[in-house]
N, C-alpha and C positions, 0 to 999 in steps of 0.2 A: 311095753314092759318097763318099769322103774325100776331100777337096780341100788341097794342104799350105800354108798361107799362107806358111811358109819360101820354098818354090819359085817360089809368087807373088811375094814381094817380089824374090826376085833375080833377078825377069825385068823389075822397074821399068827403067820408061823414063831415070832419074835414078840411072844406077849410074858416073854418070862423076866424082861426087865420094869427095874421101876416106872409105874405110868408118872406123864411129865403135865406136871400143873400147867394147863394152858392159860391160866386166871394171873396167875402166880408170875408169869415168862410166856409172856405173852409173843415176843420175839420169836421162841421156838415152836412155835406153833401157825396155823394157819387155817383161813376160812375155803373148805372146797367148794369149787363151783360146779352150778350143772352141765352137765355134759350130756353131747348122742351121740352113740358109740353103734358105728351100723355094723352090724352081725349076724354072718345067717339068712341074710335076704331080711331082715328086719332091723326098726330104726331100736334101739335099746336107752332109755333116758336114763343117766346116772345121776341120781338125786344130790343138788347139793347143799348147803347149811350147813353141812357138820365142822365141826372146829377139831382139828388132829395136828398130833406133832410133828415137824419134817422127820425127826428119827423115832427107829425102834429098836431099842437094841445095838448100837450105833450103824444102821444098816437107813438111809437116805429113801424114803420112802415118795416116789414121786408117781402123779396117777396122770393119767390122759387128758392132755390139752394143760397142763402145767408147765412152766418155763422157768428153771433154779439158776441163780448165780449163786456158787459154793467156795468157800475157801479149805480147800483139804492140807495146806500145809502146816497145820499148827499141830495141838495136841490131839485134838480131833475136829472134823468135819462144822465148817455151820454158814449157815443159811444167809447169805448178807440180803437178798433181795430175790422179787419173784414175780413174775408175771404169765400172760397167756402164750404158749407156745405157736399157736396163731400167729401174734404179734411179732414175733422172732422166726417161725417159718414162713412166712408169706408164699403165696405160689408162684412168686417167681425164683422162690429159691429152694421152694419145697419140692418144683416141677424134673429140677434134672435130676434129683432124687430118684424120684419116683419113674422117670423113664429108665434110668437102671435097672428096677424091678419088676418089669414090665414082664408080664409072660411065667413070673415064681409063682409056685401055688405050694400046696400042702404036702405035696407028694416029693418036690425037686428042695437039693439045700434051699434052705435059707441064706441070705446075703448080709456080707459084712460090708463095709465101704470096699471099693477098689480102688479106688487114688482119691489121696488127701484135697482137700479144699479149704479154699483160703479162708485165716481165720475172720470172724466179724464180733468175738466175745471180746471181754476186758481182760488187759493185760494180767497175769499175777493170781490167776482164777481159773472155776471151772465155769460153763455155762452150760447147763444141761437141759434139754427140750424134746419134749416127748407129743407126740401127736401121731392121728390119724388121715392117712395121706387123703383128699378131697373125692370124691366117689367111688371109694374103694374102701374094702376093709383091712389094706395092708397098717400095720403099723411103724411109725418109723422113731427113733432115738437120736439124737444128734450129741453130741459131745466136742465141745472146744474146749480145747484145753491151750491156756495163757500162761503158761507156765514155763518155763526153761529147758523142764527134763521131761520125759516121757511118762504117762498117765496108764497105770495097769489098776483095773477094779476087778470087780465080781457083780451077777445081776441074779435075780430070782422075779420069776413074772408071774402076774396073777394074769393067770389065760383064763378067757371065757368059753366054755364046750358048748355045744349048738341045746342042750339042755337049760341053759341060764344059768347055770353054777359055775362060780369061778373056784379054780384051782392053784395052786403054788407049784412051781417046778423051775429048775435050774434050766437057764438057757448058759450060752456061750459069749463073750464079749470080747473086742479085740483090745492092743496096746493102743494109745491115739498118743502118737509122735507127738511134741513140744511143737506150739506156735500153731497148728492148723484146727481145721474139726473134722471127725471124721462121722459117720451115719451104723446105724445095726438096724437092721431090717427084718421084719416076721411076719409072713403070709396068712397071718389069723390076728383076730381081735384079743387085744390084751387090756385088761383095764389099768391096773397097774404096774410099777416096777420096785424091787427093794435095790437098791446098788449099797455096796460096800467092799470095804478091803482096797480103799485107795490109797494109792500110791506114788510118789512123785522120783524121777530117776535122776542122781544127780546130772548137772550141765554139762551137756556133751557127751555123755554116758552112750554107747551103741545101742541104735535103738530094734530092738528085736517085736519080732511082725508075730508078737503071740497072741493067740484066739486061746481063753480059759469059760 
């Protein structure tokens, strides 16, 4: 099955802001790659070519097998750089990940990280990496945050249903303390993710262990 992430984006739930010239600002935008996204006991290829913006709506729109470096402390959110979450998860660092979630299925919570890990993003930043953990259809989020103060977002995920139709729906995401990264984990296949409503707490600030 070929899945068009084109067709996927322009069924976001956030098409009621102005569309962003990617000819125009060229910066804000980006070329998606193909992806296989195993789902359901089958392989699913998610077509790539299409040229879409990183935001919509100012909500960070990032899909499977993508890797963002973000600056969220200014007036609003933007994209310094970007590459293959592959490349930044490697399995030796994707592995203790994924033995955490060893044994979660559809039925038992979902997993947020359980203890911080050391950071490996740039200082002064976010570094955000989304991927599908290696013969599994778990998905997993990574989030470093290089910053000072403590990082509180929001997420909205395009989950795929065992019909091929992907859907929008509110998941939960946690604080990720200053200086380290921390992981959000979901026992089913997601194609993409929207994050917004970032936040940075000032330095020093108490850092409180909230899941929104």
């Amino acid at each position: 099955m070929i899945l068009s992430l084109l067709s996927v984006f322009l069924l976001s739930p956030m098409q009621d802001a102005p569309p962003v010239d990617c000819v125009a600002r060229p910066s804000d935008c980006r070329t998606l790659r193909e992806y296989s996204l195993k789902a359901y006991g089958q392989t699913i290829v998610i077509d790539g070519g299409a040229v879409v913006p990183w935001f919509q709506d100012g909500a960070l729109m990032v899909f499977v097998g993508e890797s963002v470096v973000v600056d969220v402390d200014g007036e609003k959110p933007v994209v310094e750089s970007h590459g293959r979450a592959s490349e930044v998860l490697a399995e030796s660092r994707l592995g203790p990940l994924l033995g955490l979630v060893q044994g979660v299925t559809d039925e038992a919570p979902r997993l947020h990280s359980s203890d911080p890990l050391e950071l490996d993003g740039p200082d002064g930043r976010l570094r955000i990496s989304f991927i599908q953990g290696p013969g599994v259809e778990d998905m997993i989020l990574t989030v470093e945050n290089g910053y000072e103060g403590a990082l509180t977002y929001r997420a909205v995920m395009m989950a795929l249903g065992p019909d091929g139709q992907t859907r929008w729906a509110r998941t939960s995401v946690c604080t990720v303390p200053p200086g380290i990264y921390v992981f959000e984990h979901w026992p089913h296949p997601i194609v993409g993710l929207a994050l917004g409503g970032f936040a940075i707490a000032p330095k020093d600030a108490p850092v409180e262990p909230v899941c929104i």
